[in-house]
C-alpha positions as a printed Julia matrix, in Angstrom:
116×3 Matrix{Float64}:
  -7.7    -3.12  -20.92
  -8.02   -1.59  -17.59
  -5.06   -2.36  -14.8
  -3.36   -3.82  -17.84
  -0.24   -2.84  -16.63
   0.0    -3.24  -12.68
   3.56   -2.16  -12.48
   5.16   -4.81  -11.0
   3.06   -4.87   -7.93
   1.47   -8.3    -9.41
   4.5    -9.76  -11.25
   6.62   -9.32   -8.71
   8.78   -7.51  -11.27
   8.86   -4.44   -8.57
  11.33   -5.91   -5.54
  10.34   -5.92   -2.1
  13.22   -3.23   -1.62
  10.94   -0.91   -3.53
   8.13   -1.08   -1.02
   8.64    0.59    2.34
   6.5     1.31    4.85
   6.14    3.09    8.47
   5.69    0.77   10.29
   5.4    -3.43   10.31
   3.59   -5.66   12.62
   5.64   -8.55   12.09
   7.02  -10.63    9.0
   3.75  -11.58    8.25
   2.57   -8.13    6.96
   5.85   -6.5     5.99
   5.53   -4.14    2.97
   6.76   -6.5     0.34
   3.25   -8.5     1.05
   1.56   -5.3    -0.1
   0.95   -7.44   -3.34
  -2.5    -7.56   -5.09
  -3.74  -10.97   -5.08
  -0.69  -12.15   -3.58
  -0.3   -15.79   -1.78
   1.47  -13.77    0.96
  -0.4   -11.75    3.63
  -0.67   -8.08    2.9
   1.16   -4.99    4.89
  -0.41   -4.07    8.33
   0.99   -1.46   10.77
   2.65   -1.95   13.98
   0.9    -3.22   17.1
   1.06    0.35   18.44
  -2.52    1.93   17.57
  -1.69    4.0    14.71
  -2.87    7.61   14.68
  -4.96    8.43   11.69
  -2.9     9.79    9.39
   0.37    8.54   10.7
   1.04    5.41    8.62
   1.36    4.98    5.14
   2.87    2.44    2.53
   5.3     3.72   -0.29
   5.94    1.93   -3.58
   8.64    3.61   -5.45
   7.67    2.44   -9.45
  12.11    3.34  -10.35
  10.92    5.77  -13.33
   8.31    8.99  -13.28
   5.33    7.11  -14.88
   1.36    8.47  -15.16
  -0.83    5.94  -12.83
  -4.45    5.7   -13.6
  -5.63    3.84  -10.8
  -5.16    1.88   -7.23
  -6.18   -0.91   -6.6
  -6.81   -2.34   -2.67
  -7.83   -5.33   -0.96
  -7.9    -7.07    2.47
  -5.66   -9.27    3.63
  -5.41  -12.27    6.22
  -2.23  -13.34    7.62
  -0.27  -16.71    7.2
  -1.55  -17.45   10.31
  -4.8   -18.91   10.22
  -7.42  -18.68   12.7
 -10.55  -16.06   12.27
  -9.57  -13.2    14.87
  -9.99   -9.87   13.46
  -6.1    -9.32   14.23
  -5.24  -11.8    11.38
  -7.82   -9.86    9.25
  -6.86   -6.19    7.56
  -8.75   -3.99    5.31
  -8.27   -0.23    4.93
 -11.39    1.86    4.6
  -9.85    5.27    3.82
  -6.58    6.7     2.66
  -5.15    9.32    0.46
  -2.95    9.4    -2.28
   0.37   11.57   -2.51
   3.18   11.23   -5.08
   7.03   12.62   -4.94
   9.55   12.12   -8.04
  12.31   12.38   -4.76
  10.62   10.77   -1.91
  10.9    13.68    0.46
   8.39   16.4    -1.07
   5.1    14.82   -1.05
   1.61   16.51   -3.07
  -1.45   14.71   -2.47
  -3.43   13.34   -5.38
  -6.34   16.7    -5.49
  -9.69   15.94   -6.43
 -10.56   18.3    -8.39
 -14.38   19.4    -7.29
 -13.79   19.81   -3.7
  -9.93   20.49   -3.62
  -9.54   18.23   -0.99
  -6.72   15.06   -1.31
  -8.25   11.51   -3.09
């Protein structure tokens, strides 16, 4: 079945060690909330407005293994209220891998050669 095997991400089998980030806002959206469908908040840069580009969120899966897919959603922070600053949803990003964490190659789609 499709996202059969969400690689700890879900379970919570993945620790919160294994999930990094740039930047945080506060403990609300630290990168260990980056969890699909998650009772906690979801991961949100810093109050600095981030340049495009600039901020990203790394999961490091332990072991080389092929992924499929990504899956996104919004988030809303533990702290109620309707503002748009307790709201989050990313519109655009690109995806890069690394089996060392320090050289990076974006995820190419193949008919335009530009980064998914």
């Amino acid at each position: 079945a499709p996202c059969s095997e969400l690689q700890g991400m879900l379970s919570g089998l993945l620790p919160d060690s294994q999930i990094t980030a740039s930047s945080v806002r506060d403990l609300h959206w630290a990168p260990g909330a980056a969890r699909l469908v998650a009772s906690r908040s979801g991961w949100f840069p810093g109050p600095a407005q981030p340049i495009a580009g600039e901020e990203w969120l790394q999961v490091d899966l332990g072991i080389p293994k092929t992924v499929r897919g990504v899956i996104t959603q919004g988030a809303r922070s533990g702290e109620g209220g309707t503002s748009s600053e307790n709201r989050a949803f990313v519109r655009k990003y690109r995806l890069a891998h690394s089996l060392n964490g320090k050289d990076w190659n974006f995820v190419m789609d193949s008919k335009t050669s530009t980064p998914k």
